[in-house]
N, C-alpha and C positions, 0 to 999 in steps of 0.2 A: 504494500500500500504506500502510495505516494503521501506525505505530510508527518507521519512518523518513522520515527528513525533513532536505532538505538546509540546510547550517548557511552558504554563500555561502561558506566558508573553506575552506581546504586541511586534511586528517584521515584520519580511519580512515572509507574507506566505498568502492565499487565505482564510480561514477560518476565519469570523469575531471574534474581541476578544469583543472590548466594543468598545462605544462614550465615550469623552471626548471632555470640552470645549475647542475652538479654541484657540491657544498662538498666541504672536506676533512671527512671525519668520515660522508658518507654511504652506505648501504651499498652495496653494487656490484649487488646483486638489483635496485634499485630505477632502474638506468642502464637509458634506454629508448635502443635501440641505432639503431631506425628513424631518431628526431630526430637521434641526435647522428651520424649518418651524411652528415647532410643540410648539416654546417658543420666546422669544424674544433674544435667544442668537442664537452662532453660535457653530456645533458642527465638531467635526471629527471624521471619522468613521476610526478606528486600527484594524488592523488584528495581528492574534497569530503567532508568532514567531514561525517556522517551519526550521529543520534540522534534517539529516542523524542522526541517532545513533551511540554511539560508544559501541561495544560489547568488553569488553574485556574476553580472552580466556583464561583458564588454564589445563596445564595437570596435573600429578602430577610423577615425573621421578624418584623417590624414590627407592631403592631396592625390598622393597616389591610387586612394579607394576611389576616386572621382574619376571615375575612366573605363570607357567599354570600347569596341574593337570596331562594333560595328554598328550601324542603327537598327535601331529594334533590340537590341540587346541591354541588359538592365547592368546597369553600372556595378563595380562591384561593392559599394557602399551602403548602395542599395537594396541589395540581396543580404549583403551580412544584417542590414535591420532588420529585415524581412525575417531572415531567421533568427535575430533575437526576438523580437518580440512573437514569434510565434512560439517559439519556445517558451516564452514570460509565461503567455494564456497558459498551455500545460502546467506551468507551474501553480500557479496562483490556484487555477481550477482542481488541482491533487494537494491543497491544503498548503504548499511549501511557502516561502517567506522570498522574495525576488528583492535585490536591489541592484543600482548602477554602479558599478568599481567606481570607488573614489566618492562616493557620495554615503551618508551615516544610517540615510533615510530608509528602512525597510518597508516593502510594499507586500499586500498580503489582501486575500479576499478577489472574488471576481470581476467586484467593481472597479477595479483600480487600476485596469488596462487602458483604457482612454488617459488617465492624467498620464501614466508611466510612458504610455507614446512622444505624449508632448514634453515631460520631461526629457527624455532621447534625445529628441529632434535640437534638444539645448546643451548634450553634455558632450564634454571634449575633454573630461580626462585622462590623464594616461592610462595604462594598466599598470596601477600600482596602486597599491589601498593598507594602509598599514592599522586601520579598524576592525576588518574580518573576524569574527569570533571565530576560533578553532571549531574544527568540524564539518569549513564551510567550502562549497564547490562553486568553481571559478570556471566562467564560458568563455575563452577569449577568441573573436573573429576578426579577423584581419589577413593582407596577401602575405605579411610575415616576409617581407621580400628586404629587409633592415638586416646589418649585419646581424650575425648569430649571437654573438657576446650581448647584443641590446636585449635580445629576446628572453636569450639566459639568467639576466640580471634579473625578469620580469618575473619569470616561472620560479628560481632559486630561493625571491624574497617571499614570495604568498607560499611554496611552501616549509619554508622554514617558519611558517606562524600556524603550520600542519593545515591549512587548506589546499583540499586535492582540487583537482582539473581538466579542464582540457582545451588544447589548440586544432583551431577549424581554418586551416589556412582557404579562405575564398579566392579563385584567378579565373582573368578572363580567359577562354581558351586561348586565343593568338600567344597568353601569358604563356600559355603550355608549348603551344607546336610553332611556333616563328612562323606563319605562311608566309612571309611577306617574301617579294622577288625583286631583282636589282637589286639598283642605285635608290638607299632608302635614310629620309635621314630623321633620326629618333631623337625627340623636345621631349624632356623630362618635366612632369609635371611639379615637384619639387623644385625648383629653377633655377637644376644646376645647367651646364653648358650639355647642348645636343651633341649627337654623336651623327655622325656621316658615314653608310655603310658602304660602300659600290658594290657587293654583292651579297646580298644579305644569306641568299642558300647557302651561301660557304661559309657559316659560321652555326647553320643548324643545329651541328649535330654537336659541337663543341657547347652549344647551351644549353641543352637536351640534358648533355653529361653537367655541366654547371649545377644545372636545375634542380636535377638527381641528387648531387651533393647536397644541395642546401634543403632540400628537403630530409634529406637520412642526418642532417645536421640537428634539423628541428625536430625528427624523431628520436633521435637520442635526448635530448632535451630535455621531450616530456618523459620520456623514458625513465630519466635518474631522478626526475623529480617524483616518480609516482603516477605523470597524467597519460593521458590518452593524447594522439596526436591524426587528426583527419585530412583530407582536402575534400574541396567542392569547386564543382565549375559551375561559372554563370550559365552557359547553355546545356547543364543535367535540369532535370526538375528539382525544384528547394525541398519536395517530401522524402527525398531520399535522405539529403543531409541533416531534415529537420528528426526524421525517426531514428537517426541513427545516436544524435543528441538525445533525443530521451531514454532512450535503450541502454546510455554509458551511463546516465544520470539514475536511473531505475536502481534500487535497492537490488544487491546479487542473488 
C-alpha cells in the first residue's frame, strides 16, 4: 500500500516490531500476556512505526531543457514536468506526502495538485535540499548532460542524509542518434561559443561511444549511492517512463 511505510523503529502502526520488558510507567493494555507467560517477567508487545512518505521532486529548468529537435516534438523541459507532476497525482492520491527539492513546504491530499503545478511552473532550485527528513525518496529529471562530478556532488549529498533515489535522464532523440549530415554548425543554448562541424556523420559514432560513457558514468553514480538510474526519450510515450517511476517508488 502506497502512504504507509515502515520507519525500522518501534511507533504507532499494526505491524509487530519486537517484545521488550515491561517499564514502570507503561500501560497494562499494552502487556502481551502470551510472552510474558513464557518467563517469569513481564513483557510488551511494540509495533513499527508506520508513516506516509515524503517524495521529494525535481525538475531541472536549465536552458539546455528548453530544446527539441524538431517541431511537433515537446521540448525536453516539458516532458520532464509532465512526468513530475504526473507522478505528484500518484502520489498524493496513495496517501504519500510530495514536495519540491529545495522548498520546506510539504504537499499532501488530492486537492493540492492545481496549486503544486503553479508552484513548479515558479521553482528553479537546484537539486540540493539539505531539509529532507531521513527516509525520504528523491525524483530527479533532467538531460544530466553537466559534467559527472556536478551530478555526483548532487546524489552523494541527499544520500549521505540517507535519502534514496533516482535519476530519469530525459533526451531529445537527435540527443541520442546525431542525424544531422554535412556542414553543420551547433549554438549552445547555455551561450557558450558554437561549434562548426563540416561533416557531422564522421563524428557519429565517436558520440555514440561518448554518450555511452557518460551514461554508464551516471549509472555508476546512482549505483554507489543506492539509486536507481533510467532514460526517457521525448518521442517514446511518457507512460512508459511514468510506470516505471512508480514501480521503483512502490514498497518491494
Amino acid at each position: 500500500m502506497q502512504g504507509v511505510h515502515g520507519r525500522r523503529r518501534a511507533g504507532q502502526g499494526d505491524a509487530f516490531w519486537q517484545f521488550r520488558p515491561y517499564a514502570r510507567g507503561d500501560a497494562l493494555n499494552r502487556l502481551d500476556w502470551r510472552q510474558s507467560a513464557k518467563s517469569d517477567r513481564l513483557f510488551v508487545r511494540e509495533t513499527e512505526w508506520e508513516a506516509a512518505q515524503s517524495v521529494a521532486l525535481w525538475r531541472d529548468s536549465g536552458q539546455t531543457m528548453r530544446w527539441a529537435s524538431a517541431k511537433g516534438q515537446p521540448e525536453k523541459g516539458e516532458r520532464a514536468e509532465l512526468l513530475l507532476l504526473a507522478l505528484a497525482s500518484l502520489l498524493l492520491r496513495g496517501g504519500e506526502r510530495v514536495r519540491l527539492l529545495g522548498q520546506r513546504r510539504a504537499w499532501a491530499g488530492r486537492g493540492v495538485l492545481p496549486p503544486l503545478a503553479e508552484a513548479l511552473s515558479r521553482h528553479t532550485a537546484p537539486a540540493a535540499d539539505d531539509s529532507l527528513p531521513r527516509h525520504a525518496r528523491a525524483v530527479l529529471l533532467s538531460d544530466f548532460l553537466a559534467p559527472l562530478e556536478d551530478t555526483r556532488a548532487v546524489v552523494a549529498a541527499l544520500a549521505a542524509r540517507g535519502v534514496s533515489g533516482q535519476l530519469v535522464q530525459v533526451l531529445d532523440p537527435a540527443e541520442e542518434t546525431l542525424p544531422y549530415q554535412g556542414r553543420i554548425r551547433f549554438e549552445a543554448l547555455g551561450g557558450d561559443e558554437a561549434v562548426l562541424l563540416p561533416r557531422t556523420e564522421g563524428i557519429r559514432a565517436l558520440y555514440a561511444e561518448r554518450l555511452a560513457a557518460h551514461r554508464a558514468g551516471l549509472a555508476a553514480i546512482a549505483a554507489a549511492a543506492g539509486w536507481r538510474f533510467t532514460t526517457h526519450r521525448t518521442d517514446t510515450p511518457p507512460e512508459r517512463a511514468l510506470l516505471a517511476l512508480w514501480q521503483s517508488l512502490s514498497p518491494a
